[in-house]
KOLMI-96788 format. One line per 10 residues: number of its first residue (from 1); for each residue x, y, z of C-alpha. Coordinates in Angstrom, 3 decimals. Each point is the difference from the previous one (the first is absolute). Layout:
# KOLMI-96788
NUM = X,Y,Z ~ ...
# end
This chain:
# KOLMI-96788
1 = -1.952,48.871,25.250 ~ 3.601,-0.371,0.539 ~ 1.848,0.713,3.949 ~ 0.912,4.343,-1.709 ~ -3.463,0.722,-0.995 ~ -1.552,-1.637,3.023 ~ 2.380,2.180,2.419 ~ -0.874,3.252,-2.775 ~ -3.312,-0.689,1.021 ~ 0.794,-0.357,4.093
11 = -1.348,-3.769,0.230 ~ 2.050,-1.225,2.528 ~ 0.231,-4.049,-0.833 ~ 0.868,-2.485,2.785 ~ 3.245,-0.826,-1.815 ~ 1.098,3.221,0.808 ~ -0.819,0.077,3.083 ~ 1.727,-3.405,0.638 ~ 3.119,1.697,-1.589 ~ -0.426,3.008,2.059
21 = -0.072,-1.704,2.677 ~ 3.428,-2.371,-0.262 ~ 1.733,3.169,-0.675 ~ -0.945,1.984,3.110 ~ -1.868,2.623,-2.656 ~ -3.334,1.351,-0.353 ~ -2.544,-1.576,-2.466 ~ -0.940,3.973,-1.330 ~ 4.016,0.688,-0.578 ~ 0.317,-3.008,-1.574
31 = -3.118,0.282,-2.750 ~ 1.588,3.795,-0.821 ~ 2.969,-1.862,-0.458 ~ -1.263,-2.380,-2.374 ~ -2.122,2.667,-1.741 ~ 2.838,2.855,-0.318 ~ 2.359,-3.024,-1.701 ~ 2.950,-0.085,2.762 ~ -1.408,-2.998,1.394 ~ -1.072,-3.830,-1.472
41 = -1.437,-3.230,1.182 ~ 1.059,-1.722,-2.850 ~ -2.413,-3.316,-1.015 ~ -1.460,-1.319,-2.836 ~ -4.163,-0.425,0.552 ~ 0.843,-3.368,-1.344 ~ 2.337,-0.963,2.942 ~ -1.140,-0.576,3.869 ~ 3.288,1.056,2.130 ~ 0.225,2.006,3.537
51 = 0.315,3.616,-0.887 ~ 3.180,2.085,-0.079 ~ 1.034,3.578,-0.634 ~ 2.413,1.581,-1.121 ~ 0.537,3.459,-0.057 ~ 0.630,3.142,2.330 ~ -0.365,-0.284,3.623 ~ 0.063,-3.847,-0.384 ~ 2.664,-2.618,1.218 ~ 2.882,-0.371,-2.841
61 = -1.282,-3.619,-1.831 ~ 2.280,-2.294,-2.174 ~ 0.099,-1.905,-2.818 ~ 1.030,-3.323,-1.213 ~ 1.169,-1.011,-3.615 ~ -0.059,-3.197,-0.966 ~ -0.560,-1.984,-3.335 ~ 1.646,-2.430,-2.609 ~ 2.304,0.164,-2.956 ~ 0.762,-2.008,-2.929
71 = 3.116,-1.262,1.882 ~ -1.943,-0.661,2.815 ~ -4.137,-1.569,0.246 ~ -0.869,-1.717,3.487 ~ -3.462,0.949,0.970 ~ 0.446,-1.429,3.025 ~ 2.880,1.472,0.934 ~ -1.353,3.617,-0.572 ~ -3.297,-1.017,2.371 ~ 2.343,-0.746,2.296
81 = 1.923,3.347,-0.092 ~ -3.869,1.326,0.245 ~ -0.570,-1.515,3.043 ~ 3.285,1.013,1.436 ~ -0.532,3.990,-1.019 ~ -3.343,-0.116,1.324 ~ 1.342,-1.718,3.159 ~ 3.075,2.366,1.165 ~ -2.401,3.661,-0.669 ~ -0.338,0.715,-3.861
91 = -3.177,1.896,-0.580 ~ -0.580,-0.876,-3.744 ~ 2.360,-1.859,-2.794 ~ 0.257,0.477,-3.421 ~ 0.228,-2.826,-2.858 ~ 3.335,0.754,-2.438 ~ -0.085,-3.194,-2.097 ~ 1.053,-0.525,-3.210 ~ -0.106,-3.106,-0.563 ~ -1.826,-3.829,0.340
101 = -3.833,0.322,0.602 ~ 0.145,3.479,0.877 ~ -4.193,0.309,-0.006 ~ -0.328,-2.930,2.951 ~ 2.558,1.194,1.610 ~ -1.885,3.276,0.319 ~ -2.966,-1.440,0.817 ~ 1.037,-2.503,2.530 ~ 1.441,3.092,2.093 ~ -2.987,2.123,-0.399
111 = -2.006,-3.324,1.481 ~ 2.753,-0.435,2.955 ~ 1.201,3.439,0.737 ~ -1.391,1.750,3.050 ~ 1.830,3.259,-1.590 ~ -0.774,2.373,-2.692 ~ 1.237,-1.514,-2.996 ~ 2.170,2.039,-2.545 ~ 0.902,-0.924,-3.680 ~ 1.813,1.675,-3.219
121 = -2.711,-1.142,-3.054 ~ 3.028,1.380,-2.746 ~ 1.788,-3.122,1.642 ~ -2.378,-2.437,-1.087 ~ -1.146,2.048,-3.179 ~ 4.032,-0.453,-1.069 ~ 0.339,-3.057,0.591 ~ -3.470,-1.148,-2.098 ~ 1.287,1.869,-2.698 ~ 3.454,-0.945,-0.079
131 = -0.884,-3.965,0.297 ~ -2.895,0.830,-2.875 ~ 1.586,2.660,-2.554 ~ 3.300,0.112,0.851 ~ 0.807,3.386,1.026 ~ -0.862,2.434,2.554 ~ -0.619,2.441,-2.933 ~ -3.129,-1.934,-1.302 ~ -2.391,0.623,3.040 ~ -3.026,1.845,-0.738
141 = -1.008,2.417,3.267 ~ -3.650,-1.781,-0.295 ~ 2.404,-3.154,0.843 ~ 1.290,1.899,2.624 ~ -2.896,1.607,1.695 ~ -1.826,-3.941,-0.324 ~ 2.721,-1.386,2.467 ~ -0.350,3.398,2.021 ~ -4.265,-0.746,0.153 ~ 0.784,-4.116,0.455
151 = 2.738,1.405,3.655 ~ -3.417,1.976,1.267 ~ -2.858,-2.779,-0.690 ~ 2.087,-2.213,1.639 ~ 0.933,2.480,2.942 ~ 3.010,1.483,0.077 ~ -0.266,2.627,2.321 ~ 2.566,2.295,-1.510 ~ 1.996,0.059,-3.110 ~ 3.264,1.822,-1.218
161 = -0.432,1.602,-3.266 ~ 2.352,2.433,-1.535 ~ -1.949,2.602,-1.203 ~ 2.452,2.809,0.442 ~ 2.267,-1.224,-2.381 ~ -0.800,2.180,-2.845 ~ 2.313,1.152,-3.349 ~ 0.332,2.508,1.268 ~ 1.750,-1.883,2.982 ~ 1.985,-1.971,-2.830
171 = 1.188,3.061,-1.677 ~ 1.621,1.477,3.292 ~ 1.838,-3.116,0.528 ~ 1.223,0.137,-3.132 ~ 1.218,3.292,0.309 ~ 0.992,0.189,3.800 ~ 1.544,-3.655,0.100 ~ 1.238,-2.369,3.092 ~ 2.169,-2.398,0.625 ~ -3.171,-2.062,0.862
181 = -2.476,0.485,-2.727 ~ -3.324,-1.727,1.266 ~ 0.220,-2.930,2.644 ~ -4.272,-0.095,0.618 ~ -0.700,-3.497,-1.905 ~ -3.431,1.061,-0.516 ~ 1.712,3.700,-1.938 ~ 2.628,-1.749,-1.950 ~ -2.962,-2.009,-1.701 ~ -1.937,3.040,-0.743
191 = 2.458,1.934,-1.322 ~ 1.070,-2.464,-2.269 ~ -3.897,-0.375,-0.718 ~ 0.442,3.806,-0.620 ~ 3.053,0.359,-2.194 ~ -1.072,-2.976,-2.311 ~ -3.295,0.960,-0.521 ~ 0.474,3.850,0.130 ~ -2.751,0.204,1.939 ~ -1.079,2.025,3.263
201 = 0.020,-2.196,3.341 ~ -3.644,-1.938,-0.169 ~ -0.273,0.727,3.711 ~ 0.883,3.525,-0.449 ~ -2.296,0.466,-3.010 ~ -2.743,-2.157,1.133 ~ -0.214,0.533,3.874 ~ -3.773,1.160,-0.227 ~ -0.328,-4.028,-0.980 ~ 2.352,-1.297,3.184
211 = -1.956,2.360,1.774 ~ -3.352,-1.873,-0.678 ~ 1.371,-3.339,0.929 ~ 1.378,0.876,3.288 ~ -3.493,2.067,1.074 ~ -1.858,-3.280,-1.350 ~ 1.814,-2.025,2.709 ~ 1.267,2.594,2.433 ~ 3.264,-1.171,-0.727 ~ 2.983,2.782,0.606
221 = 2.050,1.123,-2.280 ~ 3.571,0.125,0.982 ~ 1.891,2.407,-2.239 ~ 3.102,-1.406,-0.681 ~ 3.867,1.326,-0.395 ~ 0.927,-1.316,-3.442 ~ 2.578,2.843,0.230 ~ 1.302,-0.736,3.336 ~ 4.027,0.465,0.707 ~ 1.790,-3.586,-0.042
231 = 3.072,1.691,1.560 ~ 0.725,2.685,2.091 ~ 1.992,2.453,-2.386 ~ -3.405,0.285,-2.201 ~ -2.555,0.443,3.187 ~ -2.612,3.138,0.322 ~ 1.395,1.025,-3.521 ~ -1.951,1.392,-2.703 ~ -1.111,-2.613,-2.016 ~ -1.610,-1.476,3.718
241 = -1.721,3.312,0.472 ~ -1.287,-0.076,-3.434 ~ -2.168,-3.138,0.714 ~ -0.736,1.097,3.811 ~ -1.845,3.306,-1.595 ~ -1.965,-2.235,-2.414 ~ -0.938,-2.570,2.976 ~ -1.357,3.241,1.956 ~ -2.030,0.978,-2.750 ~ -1.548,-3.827,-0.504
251 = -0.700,-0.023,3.810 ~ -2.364,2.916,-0.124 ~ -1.844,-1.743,-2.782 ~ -0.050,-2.995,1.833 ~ -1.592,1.584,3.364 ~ -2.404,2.128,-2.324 ~ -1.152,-3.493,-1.468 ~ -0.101,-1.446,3.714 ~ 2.665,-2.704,-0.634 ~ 2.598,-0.334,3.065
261 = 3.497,0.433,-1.308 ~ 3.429,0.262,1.439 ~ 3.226,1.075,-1.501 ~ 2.980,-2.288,-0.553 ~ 3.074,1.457,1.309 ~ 3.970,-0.988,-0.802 ~ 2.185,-1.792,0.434 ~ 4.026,0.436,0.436 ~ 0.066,3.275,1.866 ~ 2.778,1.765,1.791
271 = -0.714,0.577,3.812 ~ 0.056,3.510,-0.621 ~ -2.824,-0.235,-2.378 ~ -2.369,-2.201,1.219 ~ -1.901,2.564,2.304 ~ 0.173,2.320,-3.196 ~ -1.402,-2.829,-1.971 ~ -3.089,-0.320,2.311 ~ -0.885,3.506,0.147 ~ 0.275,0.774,-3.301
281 = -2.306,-2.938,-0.747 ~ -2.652,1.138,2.722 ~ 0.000,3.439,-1.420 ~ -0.514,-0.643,-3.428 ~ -2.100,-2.841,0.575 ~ -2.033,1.867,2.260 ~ 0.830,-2.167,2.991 ~ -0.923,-3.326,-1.828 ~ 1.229,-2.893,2.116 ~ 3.668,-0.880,-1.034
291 = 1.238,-4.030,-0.842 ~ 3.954,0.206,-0.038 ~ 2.007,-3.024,-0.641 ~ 2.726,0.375,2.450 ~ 0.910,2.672,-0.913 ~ 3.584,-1.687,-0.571 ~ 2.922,2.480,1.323 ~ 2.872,-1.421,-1.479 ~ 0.725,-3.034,-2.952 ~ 2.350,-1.632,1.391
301 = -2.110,-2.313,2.306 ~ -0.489,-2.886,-1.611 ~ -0.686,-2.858,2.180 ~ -1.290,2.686,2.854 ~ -2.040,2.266,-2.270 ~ -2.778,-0.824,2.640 ~ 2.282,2.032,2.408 ~ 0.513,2.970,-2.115 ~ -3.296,-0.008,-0.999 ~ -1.633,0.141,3.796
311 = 2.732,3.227,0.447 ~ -1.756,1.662,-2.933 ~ -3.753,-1.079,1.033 ~ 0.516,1.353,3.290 ~ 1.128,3.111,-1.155 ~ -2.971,-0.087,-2.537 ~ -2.051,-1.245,2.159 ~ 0.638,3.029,2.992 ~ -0.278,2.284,-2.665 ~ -3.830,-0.910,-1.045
321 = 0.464,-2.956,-2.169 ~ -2.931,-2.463,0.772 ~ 0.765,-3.100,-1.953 ~ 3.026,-2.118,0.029 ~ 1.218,-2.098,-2.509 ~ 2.236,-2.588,1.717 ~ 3.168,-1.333,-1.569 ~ 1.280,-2.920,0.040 ~ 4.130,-1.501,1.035 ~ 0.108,-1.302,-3.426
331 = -1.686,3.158,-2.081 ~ 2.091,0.701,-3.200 ~ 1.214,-3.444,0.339 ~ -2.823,-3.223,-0.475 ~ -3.526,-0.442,1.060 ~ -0.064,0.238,3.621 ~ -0.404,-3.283,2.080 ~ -2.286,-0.889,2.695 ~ 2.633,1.709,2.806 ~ 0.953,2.425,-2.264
341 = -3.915,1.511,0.773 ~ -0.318,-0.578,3.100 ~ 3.167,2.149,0.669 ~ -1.236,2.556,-2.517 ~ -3.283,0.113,1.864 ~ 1.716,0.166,3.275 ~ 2.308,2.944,-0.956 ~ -2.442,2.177,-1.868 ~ -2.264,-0.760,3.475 ~ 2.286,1.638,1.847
351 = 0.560,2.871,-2.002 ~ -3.725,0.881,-0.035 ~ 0.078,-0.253,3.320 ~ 3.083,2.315,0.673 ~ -1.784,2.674,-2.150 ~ -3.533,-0.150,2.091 ~ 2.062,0.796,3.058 ~ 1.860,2.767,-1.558 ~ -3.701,1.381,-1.811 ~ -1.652,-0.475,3.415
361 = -2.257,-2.618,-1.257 ~ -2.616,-0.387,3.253 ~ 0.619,-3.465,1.850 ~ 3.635,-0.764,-2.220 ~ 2.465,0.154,2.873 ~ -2.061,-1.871,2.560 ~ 1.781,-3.333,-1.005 ~ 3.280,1.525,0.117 ~ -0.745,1.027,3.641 ~ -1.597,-3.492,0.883
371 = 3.701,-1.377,-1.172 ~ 2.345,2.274,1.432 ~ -2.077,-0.824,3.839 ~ 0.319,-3.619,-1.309 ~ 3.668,0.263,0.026 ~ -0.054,2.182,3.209 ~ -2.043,-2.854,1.543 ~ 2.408,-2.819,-1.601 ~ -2.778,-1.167,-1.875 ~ 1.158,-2.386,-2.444
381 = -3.147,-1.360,-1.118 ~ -1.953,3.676,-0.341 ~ 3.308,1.119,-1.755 ~ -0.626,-3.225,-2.656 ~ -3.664,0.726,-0.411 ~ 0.485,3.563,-0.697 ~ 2.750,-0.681,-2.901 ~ -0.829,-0.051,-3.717 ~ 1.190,-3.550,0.032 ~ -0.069,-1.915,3.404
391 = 0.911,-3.180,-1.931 ~ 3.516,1.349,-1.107 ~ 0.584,1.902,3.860 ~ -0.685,-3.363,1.693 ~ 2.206,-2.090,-1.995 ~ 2.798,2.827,0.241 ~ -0.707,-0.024,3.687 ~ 0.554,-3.914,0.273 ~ 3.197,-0.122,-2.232 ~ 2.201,1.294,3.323
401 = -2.086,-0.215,2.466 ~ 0.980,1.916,3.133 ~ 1.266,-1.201,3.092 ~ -2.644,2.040,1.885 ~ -3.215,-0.092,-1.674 ~ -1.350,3.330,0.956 ~ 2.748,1.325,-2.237 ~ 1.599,-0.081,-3.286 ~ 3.284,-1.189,-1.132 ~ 1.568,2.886,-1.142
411 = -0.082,1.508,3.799 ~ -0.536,-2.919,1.846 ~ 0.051,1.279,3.785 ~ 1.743,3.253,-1.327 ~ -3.771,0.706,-0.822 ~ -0.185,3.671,-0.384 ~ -3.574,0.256,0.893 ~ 0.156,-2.517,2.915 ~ 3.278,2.128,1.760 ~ -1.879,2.928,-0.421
421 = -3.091,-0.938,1.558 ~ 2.382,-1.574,2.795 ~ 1.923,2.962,0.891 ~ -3.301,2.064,0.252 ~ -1.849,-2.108,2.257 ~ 3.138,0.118,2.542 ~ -0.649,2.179,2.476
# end
């Protein structure tokens, strides 16, 4: 049985309750969870991880994309950006490549990962068919829904298919138009797919059969954006909405099948729409739990699109948003490098963690108030071993070292917090 009908039927599983318990939850709240759809523990029976969830009433969690390119194969290097996403706080990456030996890639990071695992088979299924027939247009969907069954044998604990992307869809963006048609790699190759062949969306049109693989495995379906806004002036407009109505539909099959699914949210987003952007996606996706890249709210960031995607996924995140996809300095610009994800992870860390406070997430501002008595006490070392990167605050700290060491060297004995505490122990 897979983790929805086992909380349908009230067995409360020791995963669970492990989950439960790191989240300061009950087990019973979390099985309805899990069993009503708003909740997920998202891993593939074929892969042996720690348990997370994500979902309402649970801590904000992150994730991490990484991958190659045909510009760009170093298996190495990308088990090294592994290591370092799993080291500063993601809770689960995701495998983007395009290129080199994309299969042992994937499998070497299902074998080391200690995270859920996430993949995009239409990647793969591309690039096999490009490198074999020469054109996108030439895939069969049984080629298609192969590489989608080969992601769940191995593991993959959750995969991004784009199964709202209907005609339909196609038709309205035809007539509605943007400046940015379609930036979703993974719904530029199926609507190519679709206009070439005439054809419906296989993963529309044959979601019964997606349906089967991920119950086989437990593997969760993440609905993806194909549709998403790539710039601000086309966000939360119709054409979005279009494929947001479809995804709410495709969820309630999912959770009547008892496959765990969560819905893939934009984007570029204006501040003043991301909390729109959430709520319309928990209310017509009956409180499904939301994965938002960014959201990005403005495109003019490149180089610090990391920055003004942690604004957005704060936002999103204080809103009701549950996933976070991070971004990256050097998104919209090259394959990120090893620093460019750890600053990614970093960034979209602290965002989650801003939005816990603000949702009143039980436990999330405890190390906030362990720092600020830190730097009451003039705790230097608590203050490093609370920070998202001690590393980086040490070496900052020993670049101008201060003349008094209790201090810093922007104050020096002008030390706000030391006069103050001064002048109120005089008498």
């Amino acid at each position: 049985m897979t983790r929805i009908e086992l909380a349908k039927k009230g067995i409360i599983t020791e995963e669970v309750k492990l989950v439960a318990k790191d989240e300061g939850i009950t087990p019973e709240q979390l099985s309805a969870d899990i069993a009503s759809g708003v909740s997920v523990i998202s891993i593939n029976n074929n892969h042996k991880i720690k348990p997370i969830g994500i979902g309402r009433n649970l801590r904000t969690k992150i994730n991490a994309n990484i991958g190659t390119s045909k510009d760009k194969i170093s298996i190495d290097e990308e088990m090294e950006k592994l290591d370092v996403l799993i080291k500063y706080g993601a809770d689960a990456v995701m495998d983007l490549s395009t290129g080199g030996p994309i299969k042992e890639l994937r499998r070497m990071m299902l074998k080391k990962s200690t995270i859920a695992v996430g993949t995009v088979p239409i990647y793969e299924a591309v690039v096999r068919t490009a490198e074999q027939k020469g054109s996108i247009a030439k895939m069969t969907p049984d080629e298609l829904f192969k590489v989608i069954e080969e992601h769940a044998e191995e593991g993959v604990d959750f995969v991004t298919v784009h199964s709202g992307l209907t005609m339909r869809a196609v038709e309205r963006l035809k007539r509605e138009g943007r400046i940015l048609d379609i930036v979703s790699r993974g719904g530029s190759f199926l609507l190519e797919w679709m206009i070439y062949n005439e054809k419906e969306n296989p993963l529309f049109e044959q979601y019964d059969r997606l349906l089967d693989i991920a119950y086989k495995y437990d593997m969760t379906l993440s609905l993806g954006d194909g549709m998403r806004p790539g710039c601000i002036a086309d966000a939360t407009d119709r054409t979005q909405i279009e494929e947001l109505l479809t995804l709410g539909e495709l969820r309630d099959l999912a959770v009547e099948k008892n496959v765990q699914v969560i819905i893939e949210g934009p984007g570029h987003v204006p501040l003043n729409q991301v909390e729109l952007n959430v709520r319309l996606e928990k209310e017509i996706c009956k409180g499904a739990p939301f994965y938002v890249l960014g959201p990005l709210v403005t495109d003019i960031g490149m180089g610090y699109d990391h920055i003004t995607a942690a604004i957005g996924g704060a936002i999103a995140g204080a809103a009701g948003a549950d996933f976070l996809c991070y971004v990256t300095p050097s998104e919209h610009i090259r394959l990120p490098s090893i620093e460019d994800v750890k600053e990614g992870v970093i960034v979209s860390k602290l965002a989650a963690h801003a939005a816990d406070i603000a949702k009143g997430i039980k436990g999330a501002i405890d190390k906030d108030i362990k720092m600020a008595k830190c730097r009451k006490a003039l705790d230097w070392n608590g203050q490093i071993a609370l920070s998202l990167n001690p590393d980086k605050v040490k070496a900052w700290r020993a670049e101008v070292p201060p003349t008094e060491t209790e201090v810093c060297s922007m104050c020096g004995e002008f030390c706000a917090i030391r006069t103050v505490e001064r002048a109120l122990k005089k008498k």
